[in-house]
N, C-alpha and C positions, 0 to 999 in steps of 0.2 A: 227639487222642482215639482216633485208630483204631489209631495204631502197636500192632505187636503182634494185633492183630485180625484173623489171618488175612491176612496180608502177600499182597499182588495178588488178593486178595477182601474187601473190607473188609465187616465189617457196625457196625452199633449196638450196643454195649455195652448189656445187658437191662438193666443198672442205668439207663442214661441212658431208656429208654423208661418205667422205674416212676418215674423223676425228672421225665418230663412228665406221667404221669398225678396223681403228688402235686401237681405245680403245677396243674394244670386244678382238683384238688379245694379248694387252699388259696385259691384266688381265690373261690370259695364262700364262704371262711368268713373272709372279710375280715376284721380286727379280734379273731380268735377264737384262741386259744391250742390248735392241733388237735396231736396226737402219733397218728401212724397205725402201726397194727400190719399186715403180711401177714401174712393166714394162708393165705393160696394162690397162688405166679403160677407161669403154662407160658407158655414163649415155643417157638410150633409151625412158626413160618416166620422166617426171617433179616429183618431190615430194613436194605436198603443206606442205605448215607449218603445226603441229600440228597433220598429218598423221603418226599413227605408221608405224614402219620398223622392218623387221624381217632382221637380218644378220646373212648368212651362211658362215663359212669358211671351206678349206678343203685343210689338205696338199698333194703335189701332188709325185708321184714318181722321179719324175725330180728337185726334194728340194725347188720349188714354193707354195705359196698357192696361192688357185683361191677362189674367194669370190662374193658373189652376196646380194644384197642390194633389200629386196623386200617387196613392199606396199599389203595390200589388193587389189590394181587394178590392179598393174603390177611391173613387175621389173625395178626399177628407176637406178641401179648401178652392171656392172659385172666388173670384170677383175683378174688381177695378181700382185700377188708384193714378191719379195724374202726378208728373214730375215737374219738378221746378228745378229747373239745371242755371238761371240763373240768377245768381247774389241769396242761395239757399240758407247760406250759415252768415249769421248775425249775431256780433258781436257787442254789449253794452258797455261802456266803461263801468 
């Protein structure tokens, strides 16, 4: 996963960290057919391999949630992304 990643400094691919915070959220919605949009992520600090992450979600009044992605050092991931809980997964013959 890291090859390529900064060869003798590896970090986390931003994707694989908004791929934990989607999993944290879809465990939420067990059973639920969700399709998530970003509409904002900054990733402000590297996260090495092998570094735990805490992820905080928090729905917002304006039907967004906002989520932050945070190491023991510092925060590696914020932003925003709306859900779509229904008729998410489409099928095409």
């Amino acid at each position: 996963m890291f090859q390529g990643h900064f060869p003798g400094n590896p970090v986390v691919p931003g994707s694989v960290i908004v791929a934990e915070v989607l999993h944290c959220l879809s465990r939420q919605h067990v059973g639920s057919p969700v399709a998530y949009e970003l509409t904002t992520v900054k990733f402000p600090a590297p996260l090495r391999p092998e570094t735990p992450v805490l992820v905080r979600c928090r729905y917002e009044s304006d039907g967004q949630i906002s989520f932050t992605a945070q190491s023991d050092a510092a925060m590696v991931a914020a932003g925003r992304l709306r859900a779509d809980l229904t008729d998410a997964i489409r099928t095409t013959p």
